[in-house]
C-alpha positions in Angstrom: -49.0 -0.4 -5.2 -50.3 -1.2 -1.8 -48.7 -0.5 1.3 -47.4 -3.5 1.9 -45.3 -4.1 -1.3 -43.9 -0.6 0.2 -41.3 -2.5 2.4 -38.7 0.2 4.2 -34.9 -0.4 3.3 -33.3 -3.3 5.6 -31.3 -1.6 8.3 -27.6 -2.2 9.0 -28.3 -4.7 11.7 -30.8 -6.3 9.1 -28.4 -6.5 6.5 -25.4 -8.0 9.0 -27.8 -10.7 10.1 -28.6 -11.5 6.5 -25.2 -11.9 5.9 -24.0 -13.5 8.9 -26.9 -16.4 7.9 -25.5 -16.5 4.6 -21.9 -17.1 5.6 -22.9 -19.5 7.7 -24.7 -21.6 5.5 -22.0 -21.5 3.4 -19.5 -23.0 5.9 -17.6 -19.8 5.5 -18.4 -19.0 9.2 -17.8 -21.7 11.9 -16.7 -20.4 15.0 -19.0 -18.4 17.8 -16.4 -15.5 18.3 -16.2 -14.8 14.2 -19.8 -15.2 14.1 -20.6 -12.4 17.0 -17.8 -10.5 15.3 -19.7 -10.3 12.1 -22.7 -9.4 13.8 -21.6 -6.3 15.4 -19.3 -4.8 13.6 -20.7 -2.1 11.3 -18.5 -2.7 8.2 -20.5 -0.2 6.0 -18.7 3.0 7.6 -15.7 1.7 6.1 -17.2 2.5 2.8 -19.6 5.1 3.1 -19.7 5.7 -0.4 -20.6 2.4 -1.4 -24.1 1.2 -1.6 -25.0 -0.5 1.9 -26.4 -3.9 0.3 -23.2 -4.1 -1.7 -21.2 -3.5 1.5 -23.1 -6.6 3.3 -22.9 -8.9 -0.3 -20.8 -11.9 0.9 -18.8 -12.1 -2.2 -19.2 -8.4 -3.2 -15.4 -7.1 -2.6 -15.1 -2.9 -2.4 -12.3 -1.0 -4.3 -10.8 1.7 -2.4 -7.9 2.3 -4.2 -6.6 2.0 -8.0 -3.4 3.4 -9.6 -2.7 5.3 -12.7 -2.9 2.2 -15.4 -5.8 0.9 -13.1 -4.7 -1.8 -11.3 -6.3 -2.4 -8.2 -4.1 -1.3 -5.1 -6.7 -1.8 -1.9 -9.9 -3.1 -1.3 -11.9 -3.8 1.3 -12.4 -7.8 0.7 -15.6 -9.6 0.4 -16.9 -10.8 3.6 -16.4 -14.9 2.8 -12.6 -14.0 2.1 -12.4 -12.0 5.3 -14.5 -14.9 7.1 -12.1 -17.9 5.2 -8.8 -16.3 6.7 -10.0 -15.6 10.3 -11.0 -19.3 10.1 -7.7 -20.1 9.1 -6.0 -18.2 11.6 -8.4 -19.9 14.3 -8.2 -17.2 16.5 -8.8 -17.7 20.4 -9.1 -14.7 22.9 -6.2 -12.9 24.6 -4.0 -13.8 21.8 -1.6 -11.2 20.1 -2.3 -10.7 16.1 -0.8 -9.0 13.2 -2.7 -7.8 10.3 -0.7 -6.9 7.5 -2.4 -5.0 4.7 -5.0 -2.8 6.9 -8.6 -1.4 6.4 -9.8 -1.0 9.0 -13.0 -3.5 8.9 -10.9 -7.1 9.0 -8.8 -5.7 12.2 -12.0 -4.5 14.1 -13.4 -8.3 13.3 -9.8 -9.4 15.2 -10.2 -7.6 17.8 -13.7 -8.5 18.7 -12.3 -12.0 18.8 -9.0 -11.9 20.7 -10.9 -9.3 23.5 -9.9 -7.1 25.3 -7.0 -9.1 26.8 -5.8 -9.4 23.3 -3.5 -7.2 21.4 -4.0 -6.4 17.4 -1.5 -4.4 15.3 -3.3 -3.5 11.3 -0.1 -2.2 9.3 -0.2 -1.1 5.9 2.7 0.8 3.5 0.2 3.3 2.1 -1.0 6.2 4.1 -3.8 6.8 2.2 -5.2 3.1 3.3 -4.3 3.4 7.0 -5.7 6.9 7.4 -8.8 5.8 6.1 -9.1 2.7 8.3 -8.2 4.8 11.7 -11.1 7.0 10.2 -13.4 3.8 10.6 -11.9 2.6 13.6 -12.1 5.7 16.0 -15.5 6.2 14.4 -16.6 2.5 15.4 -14.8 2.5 18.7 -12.0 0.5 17.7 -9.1 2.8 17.6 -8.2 1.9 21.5 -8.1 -1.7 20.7 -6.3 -1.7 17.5 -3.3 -0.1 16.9 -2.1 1.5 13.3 1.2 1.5 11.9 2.5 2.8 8.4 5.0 1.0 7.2 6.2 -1.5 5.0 4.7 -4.9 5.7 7.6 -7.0 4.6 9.2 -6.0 8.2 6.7 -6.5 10.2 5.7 -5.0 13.5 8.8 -6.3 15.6 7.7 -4.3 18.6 4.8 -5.5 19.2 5.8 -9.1 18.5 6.2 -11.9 19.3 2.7 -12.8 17.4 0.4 -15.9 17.7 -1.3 -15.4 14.6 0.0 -13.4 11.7 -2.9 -12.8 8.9 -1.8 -11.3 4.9 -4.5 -9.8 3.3 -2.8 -8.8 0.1 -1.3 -11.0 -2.6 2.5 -12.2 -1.4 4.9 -13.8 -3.9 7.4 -14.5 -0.9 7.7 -14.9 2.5 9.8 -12.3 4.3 12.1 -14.0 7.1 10.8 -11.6 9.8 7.0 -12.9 9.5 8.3 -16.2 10.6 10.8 -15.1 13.0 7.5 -12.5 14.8 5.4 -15.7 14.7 5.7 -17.7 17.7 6.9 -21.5 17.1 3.4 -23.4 16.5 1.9 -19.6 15.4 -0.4 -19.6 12.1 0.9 -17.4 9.4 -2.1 -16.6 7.3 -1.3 -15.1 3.8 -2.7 -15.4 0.5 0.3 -17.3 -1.8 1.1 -16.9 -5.5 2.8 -19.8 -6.7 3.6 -20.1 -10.6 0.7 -17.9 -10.8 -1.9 -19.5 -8.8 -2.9 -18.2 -5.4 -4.2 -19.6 -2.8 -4.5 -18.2 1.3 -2.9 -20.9 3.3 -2.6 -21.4 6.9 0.6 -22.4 7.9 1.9 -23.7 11.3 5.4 -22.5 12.4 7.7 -25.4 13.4 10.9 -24.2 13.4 12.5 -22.6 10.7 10.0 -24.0 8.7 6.2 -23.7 7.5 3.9 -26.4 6.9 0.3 -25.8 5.3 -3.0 -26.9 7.4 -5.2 -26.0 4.6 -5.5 -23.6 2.1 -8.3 -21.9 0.1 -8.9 -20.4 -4.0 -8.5 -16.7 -3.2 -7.9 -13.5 -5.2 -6.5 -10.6 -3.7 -4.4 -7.4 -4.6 -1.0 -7.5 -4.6 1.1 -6.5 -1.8 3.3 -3.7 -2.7 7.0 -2.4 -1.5 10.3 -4.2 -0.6 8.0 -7.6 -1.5 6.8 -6.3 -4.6 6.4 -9.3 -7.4 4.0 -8.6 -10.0 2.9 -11.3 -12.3 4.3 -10.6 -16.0 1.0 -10.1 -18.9 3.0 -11.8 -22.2 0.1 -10.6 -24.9 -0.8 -13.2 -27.7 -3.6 -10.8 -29.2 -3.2 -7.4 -28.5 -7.0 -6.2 -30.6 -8.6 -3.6 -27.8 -11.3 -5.7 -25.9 -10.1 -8.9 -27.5 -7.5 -9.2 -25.8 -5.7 -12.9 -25.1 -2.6 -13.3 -22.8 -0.1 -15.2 -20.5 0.6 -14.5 -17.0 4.5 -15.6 -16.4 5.3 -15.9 -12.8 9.0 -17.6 -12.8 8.0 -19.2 -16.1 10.2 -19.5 -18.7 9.7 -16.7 -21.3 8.2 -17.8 -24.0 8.8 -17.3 -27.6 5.7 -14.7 -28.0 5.9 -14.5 -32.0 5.5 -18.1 -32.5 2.7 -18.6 -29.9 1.0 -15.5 -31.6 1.0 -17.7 -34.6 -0.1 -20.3 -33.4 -3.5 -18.6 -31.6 -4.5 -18.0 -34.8 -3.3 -22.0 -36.7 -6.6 -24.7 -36.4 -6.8 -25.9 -32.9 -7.3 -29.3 -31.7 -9.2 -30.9 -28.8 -8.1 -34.0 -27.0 -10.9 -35.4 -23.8 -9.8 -37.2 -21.1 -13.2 -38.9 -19.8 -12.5 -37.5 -16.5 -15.7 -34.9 -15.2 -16.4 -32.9 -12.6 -19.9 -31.8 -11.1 -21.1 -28.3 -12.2 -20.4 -26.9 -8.9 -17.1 -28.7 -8.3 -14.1 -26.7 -8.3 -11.1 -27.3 -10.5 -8.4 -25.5 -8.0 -7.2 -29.0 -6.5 -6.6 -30.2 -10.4 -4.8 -26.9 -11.1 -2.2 -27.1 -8.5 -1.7 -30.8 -9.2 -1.1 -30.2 -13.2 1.1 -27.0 -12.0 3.1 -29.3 -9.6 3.8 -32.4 -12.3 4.1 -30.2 -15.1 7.1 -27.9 -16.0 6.3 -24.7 -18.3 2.6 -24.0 -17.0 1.8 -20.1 -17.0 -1.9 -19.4 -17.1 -3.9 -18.2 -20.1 -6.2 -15.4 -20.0 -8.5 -13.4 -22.2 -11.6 -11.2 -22.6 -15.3 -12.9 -22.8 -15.0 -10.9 -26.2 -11.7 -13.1 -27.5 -13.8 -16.2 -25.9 -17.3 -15.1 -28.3 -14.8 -14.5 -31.0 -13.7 -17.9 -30.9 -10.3 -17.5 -30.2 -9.8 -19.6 -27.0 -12.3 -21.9 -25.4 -11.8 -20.8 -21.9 -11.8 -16.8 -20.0 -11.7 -17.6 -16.7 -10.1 -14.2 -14.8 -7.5 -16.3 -12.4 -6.3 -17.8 -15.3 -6.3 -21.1 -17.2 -3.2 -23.4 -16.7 -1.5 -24.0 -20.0 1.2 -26.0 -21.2 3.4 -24.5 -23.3 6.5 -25.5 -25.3 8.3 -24.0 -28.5 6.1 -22.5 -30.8 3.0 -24.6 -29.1 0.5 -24.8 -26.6 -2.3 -26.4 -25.1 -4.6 -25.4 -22.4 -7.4 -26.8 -19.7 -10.8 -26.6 -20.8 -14.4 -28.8 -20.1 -17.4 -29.6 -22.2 -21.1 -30.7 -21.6 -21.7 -34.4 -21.0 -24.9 -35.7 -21.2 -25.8 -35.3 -17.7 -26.5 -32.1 -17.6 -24.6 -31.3 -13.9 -21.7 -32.9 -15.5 -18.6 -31.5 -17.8 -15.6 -33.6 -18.8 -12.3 -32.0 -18.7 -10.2 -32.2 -21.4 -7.7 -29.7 -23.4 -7.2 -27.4 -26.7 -3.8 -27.2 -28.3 -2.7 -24.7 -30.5 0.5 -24.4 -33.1 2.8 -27.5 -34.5 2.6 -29.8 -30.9 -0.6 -28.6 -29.7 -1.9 -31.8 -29.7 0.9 -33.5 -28.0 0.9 -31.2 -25.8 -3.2 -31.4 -25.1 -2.3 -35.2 -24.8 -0.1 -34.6 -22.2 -2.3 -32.2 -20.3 -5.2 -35.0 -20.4 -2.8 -37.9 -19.6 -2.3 -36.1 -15.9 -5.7 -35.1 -15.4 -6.3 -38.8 -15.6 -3.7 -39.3 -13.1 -4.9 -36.8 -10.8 -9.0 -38.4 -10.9 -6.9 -42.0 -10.7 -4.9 -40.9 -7.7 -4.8 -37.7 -6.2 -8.8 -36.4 -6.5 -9.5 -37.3 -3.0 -6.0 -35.9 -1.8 -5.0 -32.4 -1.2 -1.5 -30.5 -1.8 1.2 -30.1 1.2 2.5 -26.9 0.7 6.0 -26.3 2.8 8.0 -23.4 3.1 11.7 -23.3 4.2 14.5 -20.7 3.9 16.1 -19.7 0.9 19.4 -22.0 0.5 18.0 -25.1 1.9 19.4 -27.9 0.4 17.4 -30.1 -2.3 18.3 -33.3 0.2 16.3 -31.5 2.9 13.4 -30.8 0.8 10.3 -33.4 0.8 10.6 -35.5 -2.2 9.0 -35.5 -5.4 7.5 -32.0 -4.8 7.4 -29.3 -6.6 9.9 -26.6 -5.5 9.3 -22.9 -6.0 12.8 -20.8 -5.3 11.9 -17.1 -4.2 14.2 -14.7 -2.5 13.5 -15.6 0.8 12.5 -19.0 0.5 12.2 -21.9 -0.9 8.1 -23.3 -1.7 7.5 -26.9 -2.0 4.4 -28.2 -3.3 4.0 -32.1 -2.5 1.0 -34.6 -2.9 0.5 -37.6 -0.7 
């Protein structure tokens, strides 16, 4: 080995400017004031015990926290998630921001942004997660520009409000009246929403009493805990260690789980709608149309073992949207076309109606590509009791606690 094949490890500052180039070519980063941010801010102190190249991965997320049972209860997200929301917020300097589930790294990022002239407040419920990010931010400098609170996020920092901008950066079922009423009118709530099981971050624009989406993005994040606590619901259909094959209710009706069980394991059939998508085209716009038209749509899920076992087509780990109905269901799924950067979409039913029911999936996938594929979702939020008549029309509506979800296509 000569010397020159002896290359010394990238430092930090290599590493951030690898990323930062990387983000960027991905459209991830836009703005000059979330680029800078990126490039100074030494995210790797967060997570000292975490490999550095891992830290500085653009989709490599870090766990920092798990529960008994192992579910995941922080993280410090993957830099393209962090970069997607502060998009979303569009953040401009001197402006006044609440972070709600803290680490330390995402609020030092804010308040690089908003300056000196700005205000940031990071809260999270867990002590364990906010002592660790005031360890990084008095470390990095940040502590006298960012201030820490513990406490439940579902009521906000009031004291420090009003905000203009109001990020989420854990999983929320439901939106809490007092992050609207903190949020100035024409504010951007930022917050990563599950609805019927899917969840995307939205930015919404206050107008009123009201939210209304400007754009949203495929996310994954962990759930939020406390007072707002909403888990999705795991209804197994095979229960073999490592083969494991499941439904995620969120608000679903419950199924009957000994007759789907049955019919996992009956003949399946396939029905093909002629509809494809490129090979790195995402499906996300299709899901929330089929979860918006259809009525009983959890999402399936399984092990790559239950997929090589032959059990179900399909393992993705956000979920597959299925229909289901009785004793029956039916579920999205692709296959190779000839051209080889090409995969037509079509669906696998299981038990007596599977294949009505895979009809039915395909008949408004060919509705979406007919009339909706170019078109994105409206998402609106208004308060719990709102009546139907004041609701947009045809939309999908979503009743929570607090409010009352809507999702509409043009």
């Amino acid at each position: 080995m000569t010397s020159t094949d002896m290359k010394p490890p990238a430092s930090d500052r290599e590493l951030r400017d690898q990323m930062v180039s990387r983000l960027i070519e991905m459209g991830a980063l836009r703005s000059s004031g979330a680029v800078a941010a990126f490039r100074k801010v030494p995210r790797h102190l967060a997570t000292p015990q975490t490999d550095i190249t891992k830290t500085y991965g653009v989709e490599d997320a870090v766990i920092t926290k798990t529960d008994a049972d192992g579910i995941q209860l922080s993280s410090v997200s993957a830099p393209r998630i962090q970069a997607m929301q502060i998009e979303q917020a569009d953040l401009h300097p001197g402006q006044r921001v609440l972070e709600i589930g803290s680490g330390g790294v995402n609020a030092a990022y804010l308040a690089e942004i908003v300056g000196p002239g700005g205000t940031v407040v990071s809260m999270d419920i867990d002590r364990d997660v906010t002592a660790r990010a005031e360890r990084f931010l008095k470390e990095t400098g940040y502590d006298r520009r960012v201030k820490l609170v513990t406490a439940d996020g579902e009521d906000g920092a009031a004291a420090d409000g009003p905000y203009d901008r109001i990020i989420v950066t854990v999983q929320a079922a439901d939106i809490p009246p007092t992050w609207i009423d903190q949020l100035v009118d024409g504010g951007r709530l930022v917050v990563p929403l599950r609805m019927r099981g899917m969840t995307r971050t939205i930015a919404f624009v206050r107008d009123g009493e009201r939210l209304v989406s400007d754009g949203f993005e495929l996310c994954g994040f962990v759930p939020m805990q406390g007072a707002g606590e909403n888990r999705v619901r795991l209804l197994l259909l095979h229960d073999v260690p490592g083969e494991e094959v499941g439904l995620r209710l969120d608000g679903h009706p419950e199924p009957n789980q000994g007759a789907l069980r049955e019919a996992l394991h009956m003949p399946s059939v396939e029905a093909w709608s002629g509809v494809t998508l490129a090979g790195d085209e995402s499906n996300e716009h299709l899901d929330l149309f089929l979860t918006t038209v259809l009525e009983n749509l959890p999402l399936l899920t399984g092990t790559a073992a239950a997929r090589s076992r032959g059990l179900i087509a399909s393992a993705s780990p956000l979920g597959v949207p299925t229909l289901v109905r009785g004793g029956s269901f039916a579920y999205r799924t692709v296959r190779r076309t000839q051209d080889p950067d090409r995969f037509e979409l079509g669906a696998i039913g299981h038990g007596p109606e599977g294949a009505g029911l895979a009809e039915a999936l395909v008949v408004q996938m060919q509705s979406w590509d007919r009339d909706f594929r170019d078109d994105r979702a409206r998402i609106d939020v208004y308060p719990a009791g709102t009546p139907d008549e004041k609701l947009p029309e045809g939309g999908r509506v979503i009743d929570r606690p607090h409010t009352r979800v809507i999702i509409s296509w043009p």
